[in-house]
C-alpha positions as CSV (number, residue, x, y, z in Angstrom):
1,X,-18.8,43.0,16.7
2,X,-18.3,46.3,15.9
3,X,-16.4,47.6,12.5
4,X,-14.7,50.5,11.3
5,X,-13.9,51.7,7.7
6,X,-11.2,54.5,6.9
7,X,-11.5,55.2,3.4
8,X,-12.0,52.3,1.5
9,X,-10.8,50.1,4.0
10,X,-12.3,47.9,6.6
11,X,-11.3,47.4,10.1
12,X,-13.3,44.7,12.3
13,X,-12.7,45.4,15.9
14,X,-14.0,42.7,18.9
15,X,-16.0,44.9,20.6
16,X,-17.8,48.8,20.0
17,X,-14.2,51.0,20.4
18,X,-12.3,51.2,17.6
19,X,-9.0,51.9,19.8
20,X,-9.1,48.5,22.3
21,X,-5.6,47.2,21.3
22,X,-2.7,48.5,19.8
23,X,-3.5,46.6,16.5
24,X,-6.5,48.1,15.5
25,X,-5.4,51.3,16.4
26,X,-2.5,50.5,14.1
27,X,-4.7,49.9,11.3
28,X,-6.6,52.9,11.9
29,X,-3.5,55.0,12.0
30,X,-2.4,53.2,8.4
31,X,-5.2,53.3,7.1
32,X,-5.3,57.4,7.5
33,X,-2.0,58.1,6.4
34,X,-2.1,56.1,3.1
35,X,-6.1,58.1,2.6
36,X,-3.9,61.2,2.9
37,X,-1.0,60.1,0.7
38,X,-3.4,59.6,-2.3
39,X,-5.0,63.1,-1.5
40,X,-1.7,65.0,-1.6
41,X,-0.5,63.0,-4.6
42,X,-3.6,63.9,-6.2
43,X,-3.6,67.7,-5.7
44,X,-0.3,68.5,-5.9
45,X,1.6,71.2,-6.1
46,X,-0.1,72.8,-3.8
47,X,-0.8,76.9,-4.3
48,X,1.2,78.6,-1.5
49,X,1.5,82.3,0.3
50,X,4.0,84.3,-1.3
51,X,5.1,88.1,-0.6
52,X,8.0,90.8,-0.6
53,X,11.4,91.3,0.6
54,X,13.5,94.5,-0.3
55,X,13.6,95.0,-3.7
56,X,11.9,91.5,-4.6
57,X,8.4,89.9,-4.8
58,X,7.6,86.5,-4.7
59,X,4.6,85.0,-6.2
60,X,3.0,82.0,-7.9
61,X,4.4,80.0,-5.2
62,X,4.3,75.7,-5.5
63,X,4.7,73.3,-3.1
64,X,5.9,69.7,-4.2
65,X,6.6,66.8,-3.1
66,X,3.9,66.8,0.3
67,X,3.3,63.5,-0.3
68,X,6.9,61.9,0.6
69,X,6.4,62.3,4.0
70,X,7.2,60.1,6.2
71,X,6.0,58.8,10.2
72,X,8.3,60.0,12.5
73,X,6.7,57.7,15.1
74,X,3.5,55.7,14.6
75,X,0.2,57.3,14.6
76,X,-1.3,57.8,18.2
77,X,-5.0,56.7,18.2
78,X,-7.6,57.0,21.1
79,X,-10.9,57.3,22.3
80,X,-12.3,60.0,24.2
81,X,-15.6,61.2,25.1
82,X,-17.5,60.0,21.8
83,X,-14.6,60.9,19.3
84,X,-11.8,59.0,18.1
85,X,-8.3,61.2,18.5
86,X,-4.9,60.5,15.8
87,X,-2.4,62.1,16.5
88,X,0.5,62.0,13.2
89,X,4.5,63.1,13.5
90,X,5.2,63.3,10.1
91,X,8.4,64.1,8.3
92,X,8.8,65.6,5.1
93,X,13.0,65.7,3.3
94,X,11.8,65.6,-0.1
95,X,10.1,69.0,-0.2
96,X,10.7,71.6,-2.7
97,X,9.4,75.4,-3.2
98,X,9.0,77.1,-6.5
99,X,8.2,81.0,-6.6
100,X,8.5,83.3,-9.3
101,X,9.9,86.8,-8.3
102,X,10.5,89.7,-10.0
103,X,12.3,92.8,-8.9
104,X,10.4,95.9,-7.8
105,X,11.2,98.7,-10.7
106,X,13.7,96.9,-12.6
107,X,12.3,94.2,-15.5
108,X,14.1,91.1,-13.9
109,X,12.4,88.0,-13.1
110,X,13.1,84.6,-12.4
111,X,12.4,81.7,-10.6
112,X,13.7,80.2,-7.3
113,X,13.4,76.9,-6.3
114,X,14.3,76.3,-2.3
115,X,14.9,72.6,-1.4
116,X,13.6,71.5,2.3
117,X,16.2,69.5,4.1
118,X,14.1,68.2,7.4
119,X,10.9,69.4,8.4
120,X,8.5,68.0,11.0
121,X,4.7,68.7,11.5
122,X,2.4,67.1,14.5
123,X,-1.3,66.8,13.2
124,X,-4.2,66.6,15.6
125,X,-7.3,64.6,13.7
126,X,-10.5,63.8,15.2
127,X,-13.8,62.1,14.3
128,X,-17.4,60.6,16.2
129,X,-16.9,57.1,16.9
130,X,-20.7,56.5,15.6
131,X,-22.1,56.9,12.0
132,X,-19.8,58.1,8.8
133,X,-17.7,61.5,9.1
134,X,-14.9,63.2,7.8
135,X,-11.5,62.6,9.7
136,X,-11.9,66.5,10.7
137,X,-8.4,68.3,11.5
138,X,-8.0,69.9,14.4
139,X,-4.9,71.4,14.5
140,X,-1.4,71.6,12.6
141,X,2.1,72.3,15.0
142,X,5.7,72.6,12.9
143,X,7.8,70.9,15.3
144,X,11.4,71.0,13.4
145,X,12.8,73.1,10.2
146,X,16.2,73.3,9.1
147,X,17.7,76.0,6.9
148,X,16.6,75.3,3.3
149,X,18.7,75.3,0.4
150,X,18.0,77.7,-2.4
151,X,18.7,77.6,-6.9
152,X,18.2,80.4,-8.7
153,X,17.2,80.8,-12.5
154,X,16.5,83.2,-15.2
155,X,19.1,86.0,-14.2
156,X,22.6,85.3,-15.6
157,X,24.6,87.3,-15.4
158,X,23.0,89.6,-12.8
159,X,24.8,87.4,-10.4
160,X,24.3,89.9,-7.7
161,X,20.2,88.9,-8.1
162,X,21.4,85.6,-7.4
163,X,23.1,86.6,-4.2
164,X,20.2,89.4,-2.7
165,X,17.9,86.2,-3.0
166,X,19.6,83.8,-1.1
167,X,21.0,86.1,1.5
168,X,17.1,86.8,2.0
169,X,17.0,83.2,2.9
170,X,20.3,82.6,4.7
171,X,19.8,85.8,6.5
172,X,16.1,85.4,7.8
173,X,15.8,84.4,11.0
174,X,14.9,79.8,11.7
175,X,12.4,81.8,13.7
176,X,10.3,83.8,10.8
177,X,11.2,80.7,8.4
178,X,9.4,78.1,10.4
179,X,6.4,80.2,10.8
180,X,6.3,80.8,6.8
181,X,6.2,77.2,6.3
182,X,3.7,76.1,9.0
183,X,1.3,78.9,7.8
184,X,1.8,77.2,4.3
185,X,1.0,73.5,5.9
186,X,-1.9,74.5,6.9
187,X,-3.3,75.7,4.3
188,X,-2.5,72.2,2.7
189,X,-3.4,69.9,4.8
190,X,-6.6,72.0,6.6
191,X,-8.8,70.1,3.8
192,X,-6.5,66.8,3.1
193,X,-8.6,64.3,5.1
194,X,-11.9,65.7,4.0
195,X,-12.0,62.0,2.0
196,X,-10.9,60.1,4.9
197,X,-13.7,59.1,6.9
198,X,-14.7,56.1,9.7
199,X,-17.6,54.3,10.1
200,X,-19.2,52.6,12.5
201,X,-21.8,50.0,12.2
């Protein structure tokens, strides 16, 4: 008999695959998302890109929340020439941005906090069937993201700040948006499964 560890915990499979039947694949792919829960609980917020628009910079950027994601579908385990594949849809509503910005020549500042309604990110994993390694992540694909809402403090009553800042987020395309946030996702969860491991024995 064959077994397998994720983390701390212990699968036993019947024979030397890990991925035979769609239980132990199912405990495999629970086992990985609950290691990668803890690790984003840990660690967060997370340190994120930030930049300049117009008359405004944003920096100091913090990503919350990671951690309330959720599986859009189960995770997709198999076994392919040595390695085992997981494949994760996860869905993140509970996400929330925080940048300071400042204006460029004028001594306003602020901070901005921009609320994620729906976003959805497919993760490719991988990992040798034999001996104890790393989950190692492959790859990290935003599928879905939906126009964010956005709060502004530290300006009243320059109203009109308010206003430049979220028409720089109403006003950017889904397009340039969506590849913001994936570029920040994967800078999060490039080294998130570097705790998650299985083993075979």
């Amino acid at each position: 008999m064959a077994r397998f560890f994720v983390g701390a915990c212990l699968i036993a499979t019947a024979s030397g695959f890990v991925c035979l039947s769609a239980e132990e694949q199912a405990e495999v792919g629970q086992d990985i998302t609950s290691c990668l829960r803890r690790g984003l609980e840990l660690h967060e917020p997370f340190e994120i890109f930030g930049g300049k628009k117009g008359g405004l910079s944003f920096h100091d950027g913090l990503l919350y929340n990671v951690h309330k994601f959720r599986n859009r579908i189960p995770p997709q385990v198999g076994c392919t020439n040595g390695h085992v594949g997981i494949e994760l849809l996860l869905s993140f509503n509970e996400t929330k941005v925080h940048y300071t910005w400042k204006t460029v020549g004028l001594p306003f500042k602020g901070g901005t906090w921009t609320f994620v309604r729906q976003a959805t990110v497919a993760i490719s994993l991988t990992s040798p069937i034999h001996g104890r390694m790393p989950v190692t992540f492959k790859e990290l694909r935003m599928t879905e993201y939906f126009a964010p809402s956005v709060r502004v403090d530290g300006i009243q009553p320059f109203s009109w700040l308010a206003s430049e800042i979220g028409t720089f987020v109403a006003k950017s395309s889904s397009a340039l948006l969506k590849q913001f946030m994936e570029k920040n996702y994967i800078k999060v969860f490039e080294n998130a499964f570097d705790q998650c491991f299985i083993r075979s024995s």
